[in-house]
Every structure is written in structure tokens, then in C-alpha cells.
DOZA-529146 format. One record per residue (C-alpha): x, y, z. Coordinates in Angstrom, 3 decimals, m for minus. Layout:
DOZA-529146
<east X north Y up Z>
...
This chain:
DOZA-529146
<east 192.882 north 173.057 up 4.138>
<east 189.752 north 174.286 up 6.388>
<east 190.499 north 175.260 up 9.519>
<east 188.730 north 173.543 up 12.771>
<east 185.614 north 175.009 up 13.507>
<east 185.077 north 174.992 up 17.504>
<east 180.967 north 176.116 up 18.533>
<east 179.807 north 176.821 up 22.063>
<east 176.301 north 176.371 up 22.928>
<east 176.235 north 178.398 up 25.419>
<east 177.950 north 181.745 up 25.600>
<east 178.194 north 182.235 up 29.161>
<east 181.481 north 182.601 up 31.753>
<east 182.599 north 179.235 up 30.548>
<east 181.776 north 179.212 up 27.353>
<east 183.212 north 182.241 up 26.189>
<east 186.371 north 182.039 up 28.784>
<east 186.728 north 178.339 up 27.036>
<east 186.718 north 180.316 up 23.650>
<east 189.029 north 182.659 up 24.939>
<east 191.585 north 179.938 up 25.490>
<east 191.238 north 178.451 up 22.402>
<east 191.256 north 181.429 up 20.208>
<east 194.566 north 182.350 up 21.868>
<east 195.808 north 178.968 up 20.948>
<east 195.060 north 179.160 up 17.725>
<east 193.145 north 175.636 up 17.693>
<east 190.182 north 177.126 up 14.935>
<east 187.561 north 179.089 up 14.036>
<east 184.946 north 179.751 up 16.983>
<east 181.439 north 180.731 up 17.028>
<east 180.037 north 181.613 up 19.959>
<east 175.369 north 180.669 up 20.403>
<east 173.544 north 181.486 up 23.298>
<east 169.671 north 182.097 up 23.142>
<east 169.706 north 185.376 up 24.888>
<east 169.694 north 188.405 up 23.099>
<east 172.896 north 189.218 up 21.592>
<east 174.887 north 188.050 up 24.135>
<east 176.955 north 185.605 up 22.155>
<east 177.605 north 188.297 up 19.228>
<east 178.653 north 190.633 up 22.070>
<east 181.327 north 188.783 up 23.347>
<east 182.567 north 187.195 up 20.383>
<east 183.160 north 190.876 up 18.576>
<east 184.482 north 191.595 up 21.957>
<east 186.677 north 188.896 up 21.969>
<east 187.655 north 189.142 up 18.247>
<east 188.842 north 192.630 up 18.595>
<east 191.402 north 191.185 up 21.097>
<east 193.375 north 189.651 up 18.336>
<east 195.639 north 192.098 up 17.014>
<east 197.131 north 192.749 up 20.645>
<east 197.335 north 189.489 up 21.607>
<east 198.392 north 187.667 up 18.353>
<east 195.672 north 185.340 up 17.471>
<east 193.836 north 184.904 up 14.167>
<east 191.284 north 182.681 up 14.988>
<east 187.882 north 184.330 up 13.832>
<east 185.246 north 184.357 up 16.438>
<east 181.477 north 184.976 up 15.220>
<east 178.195 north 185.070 up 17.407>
<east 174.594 north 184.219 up 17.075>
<east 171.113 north 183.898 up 18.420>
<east 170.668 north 181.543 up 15.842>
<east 171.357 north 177.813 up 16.309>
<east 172.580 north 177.537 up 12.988>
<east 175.966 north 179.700 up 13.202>
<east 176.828 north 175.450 up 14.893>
<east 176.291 north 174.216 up 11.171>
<east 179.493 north 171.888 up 10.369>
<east 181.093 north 172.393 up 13.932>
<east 184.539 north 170.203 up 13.995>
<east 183.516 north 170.393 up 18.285>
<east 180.865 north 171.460 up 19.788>
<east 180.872 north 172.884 up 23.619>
<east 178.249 north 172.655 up 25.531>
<east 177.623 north 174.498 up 28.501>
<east 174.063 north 175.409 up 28.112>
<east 172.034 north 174.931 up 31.187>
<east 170.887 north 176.620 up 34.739>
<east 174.349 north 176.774 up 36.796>
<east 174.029 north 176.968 up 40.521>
<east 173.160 north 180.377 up 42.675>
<east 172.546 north 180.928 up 45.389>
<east 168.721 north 181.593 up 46.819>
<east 168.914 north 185.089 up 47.608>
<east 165.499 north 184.289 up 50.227>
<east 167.199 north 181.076 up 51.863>
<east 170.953 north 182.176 up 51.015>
<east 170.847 north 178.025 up 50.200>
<east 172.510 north 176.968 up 47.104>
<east 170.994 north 173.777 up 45.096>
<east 172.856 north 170.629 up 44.518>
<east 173.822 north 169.364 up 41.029>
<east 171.276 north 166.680 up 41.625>
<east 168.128 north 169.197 up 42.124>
<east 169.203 north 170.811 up 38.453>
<east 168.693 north 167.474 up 36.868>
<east 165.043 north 167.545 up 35.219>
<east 165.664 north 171.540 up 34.564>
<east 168.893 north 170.760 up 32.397>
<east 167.757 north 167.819 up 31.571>
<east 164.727 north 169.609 up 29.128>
<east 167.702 north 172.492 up 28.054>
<east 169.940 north 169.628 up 26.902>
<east 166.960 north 167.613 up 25.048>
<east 166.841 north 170.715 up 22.942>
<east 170.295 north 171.406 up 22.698>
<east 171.216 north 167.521 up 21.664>
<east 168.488 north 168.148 up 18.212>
<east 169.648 north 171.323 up 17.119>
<east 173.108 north 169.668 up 17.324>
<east 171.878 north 166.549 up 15.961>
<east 170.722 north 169.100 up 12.624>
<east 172.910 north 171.317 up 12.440>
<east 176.654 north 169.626 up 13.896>
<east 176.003 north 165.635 up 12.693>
<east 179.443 north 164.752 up 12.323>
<east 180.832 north 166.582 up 15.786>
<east 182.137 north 164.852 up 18.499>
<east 180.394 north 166.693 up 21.447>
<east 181.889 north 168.008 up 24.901>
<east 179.431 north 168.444 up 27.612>
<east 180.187 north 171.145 up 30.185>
<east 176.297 north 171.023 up 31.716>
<east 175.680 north 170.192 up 34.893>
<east 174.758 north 167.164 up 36.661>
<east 177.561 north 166.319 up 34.065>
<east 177.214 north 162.705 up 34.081>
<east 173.718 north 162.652 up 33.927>
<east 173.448 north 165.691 up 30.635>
<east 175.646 north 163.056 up 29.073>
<east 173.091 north 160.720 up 28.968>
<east 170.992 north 162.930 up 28.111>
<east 173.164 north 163.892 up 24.777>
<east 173.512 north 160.344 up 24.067>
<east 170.096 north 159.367 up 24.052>
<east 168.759 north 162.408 up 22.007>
<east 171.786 north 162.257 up 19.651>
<east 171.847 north 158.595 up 18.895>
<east 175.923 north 159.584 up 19.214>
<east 178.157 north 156.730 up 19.093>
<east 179.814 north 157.054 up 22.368>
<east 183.368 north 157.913 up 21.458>
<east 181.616 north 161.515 up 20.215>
<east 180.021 north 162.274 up 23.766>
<east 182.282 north 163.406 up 26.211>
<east 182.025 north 165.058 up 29.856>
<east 184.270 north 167.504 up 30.916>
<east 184.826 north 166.547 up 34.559>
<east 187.969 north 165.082 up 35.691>
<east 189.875 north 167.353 up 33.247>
<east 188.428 north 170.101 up 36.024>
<east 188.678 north 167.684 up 39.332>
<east 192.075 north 167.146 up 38.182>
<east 193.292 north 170.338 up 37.751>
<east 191.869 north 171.263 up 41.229>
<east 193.225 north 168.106 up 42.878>
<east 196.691 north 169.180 up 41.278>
<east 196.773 north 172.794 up 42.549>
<east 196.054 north 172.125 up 45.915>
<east 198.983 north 169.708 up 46.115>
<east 201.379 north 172.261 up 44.364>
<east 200.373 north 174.948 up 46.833>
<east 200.253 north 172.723 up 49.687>
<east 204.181 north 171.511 up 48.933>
<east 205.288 north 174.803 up 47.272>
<east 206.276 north 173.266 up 44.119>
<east 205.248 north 174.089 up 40.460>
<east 201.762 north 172.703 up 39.147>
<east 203.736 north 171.123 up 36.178>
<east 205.702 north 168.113 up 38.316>
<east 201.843 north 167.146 up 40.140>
<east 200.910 north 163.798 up 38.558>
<east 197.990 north 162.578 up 39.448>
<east 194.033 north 161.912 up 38.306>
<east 190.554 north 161.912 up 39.610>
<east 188.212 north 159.155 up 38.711>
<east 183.907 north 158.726 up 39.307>
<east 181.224 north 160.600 up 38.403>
<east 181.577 north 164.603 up 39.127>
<east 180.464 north 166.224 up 42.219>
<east 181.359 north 165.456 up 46.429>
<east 181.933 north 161.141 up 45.373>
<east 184.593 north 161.779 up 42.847>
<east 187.266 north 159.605 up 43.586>
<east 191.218 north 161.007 up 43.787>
<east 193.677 north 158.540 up 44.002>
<east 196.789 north 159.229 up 45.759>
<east 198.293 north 156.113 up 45.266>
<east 198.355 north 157.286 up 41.789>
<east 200.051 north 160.791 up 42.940>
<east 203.079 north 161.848 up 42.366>
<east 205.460 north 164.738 up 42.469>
<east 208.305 north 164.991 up 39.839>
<east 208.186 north 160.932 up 40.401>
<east 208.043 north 161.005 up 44.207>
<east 204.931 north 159.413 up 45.238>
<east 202.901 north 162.268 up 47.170>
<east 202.038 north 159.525 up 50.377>
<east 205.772 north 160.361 up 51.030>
<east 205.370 north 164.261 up 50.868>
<east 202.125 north 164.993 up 52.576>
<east 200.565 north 162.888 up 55.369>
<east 197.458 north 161.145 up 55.334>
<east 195.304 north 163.029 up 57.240>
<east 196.634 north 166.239 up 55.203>
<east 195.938 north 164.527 up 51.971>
<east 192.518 north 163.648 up 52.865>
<east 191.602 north 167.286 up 53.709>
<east 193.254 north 168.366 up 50.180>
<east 190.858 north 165.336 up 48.798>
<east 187.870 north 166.769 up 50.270>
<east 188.398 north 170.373 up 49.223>
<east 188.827 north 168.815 up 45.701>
<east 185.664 north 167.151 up 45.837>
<east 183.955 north 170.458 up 47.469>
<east 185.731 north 172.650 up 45.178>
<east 183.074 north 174.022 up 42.874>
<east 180.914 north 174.798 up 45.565>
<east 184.105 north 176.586 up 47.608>
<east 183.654 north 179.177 up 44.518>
<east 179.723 north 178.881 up 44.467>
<east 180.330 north 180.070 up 48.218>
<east 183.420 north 182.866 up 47.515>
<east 181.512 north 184.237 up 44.055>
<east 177.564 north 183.665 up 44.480>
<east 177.877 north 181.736 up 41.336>
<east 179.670 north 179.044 up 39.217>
<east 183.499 north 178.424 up 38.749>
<east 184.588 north 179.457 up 35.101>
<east 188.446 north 179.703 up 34.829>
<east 189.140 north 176.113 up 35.693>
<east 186.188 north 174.614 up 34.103>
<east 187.195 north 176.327 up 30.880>
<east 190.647 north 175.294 up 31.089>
<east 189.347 north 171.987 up 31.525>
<east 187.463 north 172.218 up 28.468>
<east 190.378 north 173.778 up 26.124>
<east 192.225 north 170.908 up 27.105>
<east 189.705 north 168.390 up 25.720>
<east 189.178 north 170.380 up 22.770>
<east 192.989 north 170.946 up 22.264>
<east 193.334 north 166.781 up 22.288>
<east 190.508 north 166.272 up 20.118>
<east 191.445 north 168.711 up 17.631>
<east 195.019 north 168.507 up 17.531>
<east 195.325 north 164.960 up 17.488>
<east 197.396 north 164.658 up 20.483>
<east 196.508 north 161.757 up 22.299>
<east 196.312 north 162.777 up 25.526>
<east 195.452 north 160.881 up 28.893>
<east 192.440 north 163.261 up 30.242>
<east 189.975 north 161.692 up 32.904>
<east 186.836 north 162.330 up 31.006>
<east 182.955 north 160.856 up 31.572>
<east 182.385 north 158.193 up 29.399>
<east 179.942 north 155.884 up 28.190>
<east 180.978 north 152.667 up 29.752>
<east 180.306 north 148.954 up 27.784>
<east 181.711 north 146.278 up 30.089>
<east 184.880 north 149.027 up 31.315>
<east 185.445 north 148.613 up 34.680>
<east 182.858 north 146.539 up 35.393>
<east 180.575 north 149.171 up 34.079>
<east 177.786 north 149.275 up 31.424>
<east 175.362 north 151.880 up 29.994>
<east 176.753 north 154.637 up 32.402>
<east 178.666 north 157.992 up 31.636>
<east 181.491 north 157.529 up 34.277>
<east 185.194 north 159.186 up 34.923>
<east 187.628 north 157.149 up 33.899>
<east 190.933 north 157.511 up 32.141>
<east 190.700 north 158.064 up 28.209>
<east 192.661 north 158.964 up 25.014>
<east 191.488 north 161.749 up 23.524>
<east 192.027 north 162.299 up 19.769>
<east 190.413 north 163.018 up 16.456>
<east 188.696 north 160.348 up 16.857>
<east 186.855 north 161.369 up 20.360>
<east 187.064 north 158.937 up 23.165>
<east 189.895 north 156.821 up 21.581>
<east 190.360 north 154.096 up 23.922>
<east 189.612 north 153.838 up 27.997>
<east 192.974 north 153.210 up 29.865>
<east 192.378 north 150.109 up 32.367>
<east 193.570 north 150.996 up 35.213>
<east 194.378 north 148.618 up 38.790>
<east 192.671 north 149.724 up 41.658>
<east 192.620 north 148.524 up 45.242>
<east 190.224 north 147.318 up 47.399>
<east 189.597 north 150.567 up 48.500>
<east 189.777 north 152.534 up 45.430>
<east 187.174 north 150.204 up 43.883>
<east 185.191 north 150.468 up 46.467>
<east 185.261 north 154.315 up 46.132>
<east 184.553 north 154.509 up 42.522>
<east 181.677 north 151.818 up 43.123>
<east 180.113 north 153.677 up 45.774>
<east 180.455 north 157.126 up 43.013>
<east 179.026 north 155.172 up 40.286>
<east 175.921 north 154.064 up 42.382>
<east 175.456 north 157.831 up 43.057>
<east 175.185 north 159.227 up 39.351>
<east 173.474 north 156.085 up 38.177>
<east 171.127 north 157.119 up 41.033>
<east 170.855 north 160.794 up 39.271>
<east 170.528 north 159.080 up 35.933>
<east 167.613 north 157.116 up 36.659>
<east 165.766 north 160.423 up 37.828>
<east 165.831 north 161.115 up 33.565>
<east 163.418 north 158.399 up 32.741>
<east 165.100 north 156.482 up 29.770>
<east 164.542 north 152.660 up 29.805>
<east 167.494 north 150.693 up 29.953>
């Protein structure tokens, strides 16, 4: 039986720190493509030659060439400009000012994976993330269920650890999930929080829980401010998590951005929203009941990337 093959486009800190997971975990093969230099051969040898001390035996390969992607099980995206700061203005750009850069990286990205990786179901690290999803679909010609953005996977995690450390309690007994498009409207919904069963509005105070909402929502650019660039542990734990559903067939519940057709209330938008993730991709949307309020929060998000989205140009 072949094993999974796993590519990233993109061999950068979250790329290869999302191959580095996986490799440990045995999930497949990876190869590792990245247009500059050798980069991607670097770290993948680099990588590879961390097997016999750690215990893996995944192979790991590298490329300049789009091709080493040929028959890819998965393929990672995370290809793209990432924010940094302006060392002359010490600013740092929004997700939304990256959209028509990314937008022409991920138009070539979505054809060679369109020749090379037909049959993949794709996860899309890129950022705007909701918007590069669109992007994917449209130059793909996808079906949706094989176009997935990695966002609440990451929001999650973040929303999770804050609440652990914040109580003192392990990560593994937070229960909760972020909805809406990713970046500062992503919704978190504490109604929908709990703590080894206990809802979290009876362990942490409002006003306390909306500051640990906030930092969730400003969380990548809390690292963008510590580091001087993009977050890559969480993102690429994140990832392995998708990929680890996918490929494994586990079935897991993983707040993903999807293409919505009537979900929600939703159509023709990549949007956060609860998913099963199996072999199969995107194997069914979970529907959810939301308050007044938390509609009106994940309304107010999806007006925001559809705003971003229409900045691409497609027709509807």
C-alpha cells in the first residue's frame, strides 16, 4: 500500500515547521517546494537527517521544481508575502493590503497544482486566508470539499491557550471554537466554551473573557509585534491537524474556511464554520445555533472578507 504523500508549496517557517509535525507523526511521505534557491532541499535533508534520533521514517525530499508536488495525497500551501514590518515606518501591513500581491502568487500556485496535484484536496495557509481561498477555487475549478483554509484550527488553538493559562488548567479540558473569516472580526463564542464541561461564563467574568477574545483576535499580530515577522508554531500546528484529519480519516470537528452554498445563510463565500474533516476533504458543515448576538457577529465578519474578496475581481 503507498504511503500518503503530503507537499508544501512553500518551504518557509510554516511550511517546513508543518512538515516537521507531520513527519514526526508519521502521517506520509513529504516533499518540501519553494521557488528560492535551494531552500526547500535544505531543510528537507535537514529535516530528514532528524529521523534516526527522533524515530520517524517518513521521507522528506525538496525541490525548486514544481513538479516534486506530482500525485500529492495534500497539498500545503503557504506560499505568499507574510507580514513585516516597514523597517522606514516601523508600520506593519494588514492582511487586507497583501490581497492583490498574494492574490497573483496563489494564481500561479493554484495551476501548477491544478498540473501537477489534480486529485489533492488542498489546504491553504496564505494570507488574507479567506480571500487566497477564493482564489484557489476559482483557478482550480476544485470542488469545494478539496479547498480548505486553515484558520480557526489556529484562532482556536489561540482562543484555547489563553483560557488554560488564564484559569491554570491543562489546554486538553478547553472546549471551545472560533467561527468568521480570519483576522481582528473572527468570532469566539463563549457560550460555546467550556472547561472539562463547566461552561467558561462561570469561570472567568465577562469583561475578562472579552479581553482574552480580543487578544485572540489580535493574536497574530501580538507575534508580528514580539518577532518582526509571522507566527509559525501555532499556524503549523493548525495545519498538521487538518492534514492529520484528512489523511487519517478521523473525522474530526476543526473550524475550517469553507466554501459556503446556502450554509448559514451563506453562498459563494470561503467562511469559518464548523466542518468534518476526512478523506474526503470538507465532509459535511456542522449547523450550529447561534444567538442574536453571535449571528450578528459572524454577519458583521462575513461582510468584512466578502469585502476583501471583491477586491480579487471574479464575477459572481
Amino acid at each position: 500500500m503507498a504511503r500518503n504523500k503530503i507537499a508544501f508549496y512553500g518551504a518557509g517557517n510554516v511550511g517546513a515547521t508543518t512538515a516537521h509535525w507531520l513527519a514526526e507523526k508519521g502521517i506520509g511521505d513529504c516533499v518540501l517546494f519553494d521557488i528560492f534557491g535551494q531552500v526547500a532541499s535544505g531543510k528537507a535533508l535537514d529535516l530528514y537527517e532528524s529521523a534516526p534520533a527522533i524515530g520517524f521514517n517518513s521521507m522528506i525530499t525538496g525541490s525548486n521544481d514544481p513538479a516534486i508536488i506530482s500525485g500529492a495525497d495534500v497539498v500545503v500551501v503557504t506560499a505568499g508575502i507574510p507580514r513585516k514590518k516597514d523597517p522606514v515606518t516601523g508600520k506593519f501591513p494588514s492582511r487586507d493590503e497583501l490581497v492583490k500581491i498574494n492574490q497573483d502568487v496563489i494564481t500561479d500556485v493554484a495551476r501548477n497544482i491544478k498540473q501537477y496535484a489534480p486529485d489533492s484536496i488542498v489546504v491553504l495557509v496564505t494570507n488574507p486566508l479567506d480571500a487566497m481561498c477564493h482564489v484557489m477555487f476559482e483557478e482550480t475549478g476544485f470542488p469545494r470539499e478539496r479547498i480548505i483554509g486553515q484558520a480557526g484550527a489556529l484562532d482556536t488553538a489561540r482562543y484555547k491557550a489563553f483560557i488554560a493559562q488564564e484559569l491554570g488548567v491543562s489546554v486538553q479540558d478547553v472546549h471551545g471554537l472560533v467561527l468568521g473569516g480570519h483576522g481582528d472580526t473572527m468570532v469566539p463564542l463563549p457560550r460555546h466554551t467550556s472547561v472539562a464541561g463547566i461552561p467558561v461564563t462561570e469561570l472567568i467574568s465577562k469583561e475578562r473573557l472579552d479581553e482574552i477574545i480580543n487578544r485572540t483576535a489580535n493574536g497574530g499580530g501580538e507575534i508580528v509585534g514580539l518577532l518582526g515577522y509571522s507566527a509559525y508554531y501555532a499556524p503549523a500546528a493548525g495545519t498538521a491537524i487538518m492534514v492529520e484529519s484528512i489523511l487519517m480519516d478521523q473525522k474530526r470537528v476543526i473550524p475550517s474556511a469553507v466554501y459556503t452554498q446556502g450554509e448559514y445563510g451563506y453562498s459563494d463565500l470561503f467562511l469559518g464554520l464548523p466542518c468534518v474533516l476526512g478523506r474526503g476533504g470538507v465532509e459535511r458543515i456542522l449547523d450550529m445555533e447561534l444567538n442574536a448576538e453571535e449571528r450578528a457577529k459572524l454577519d458583521y465578519s462575513a461582510e468584512a472578507v466578502r469585502a476583501v474578496v471583491d477586491v480579487l475581481g471574479y464575477k459572481k
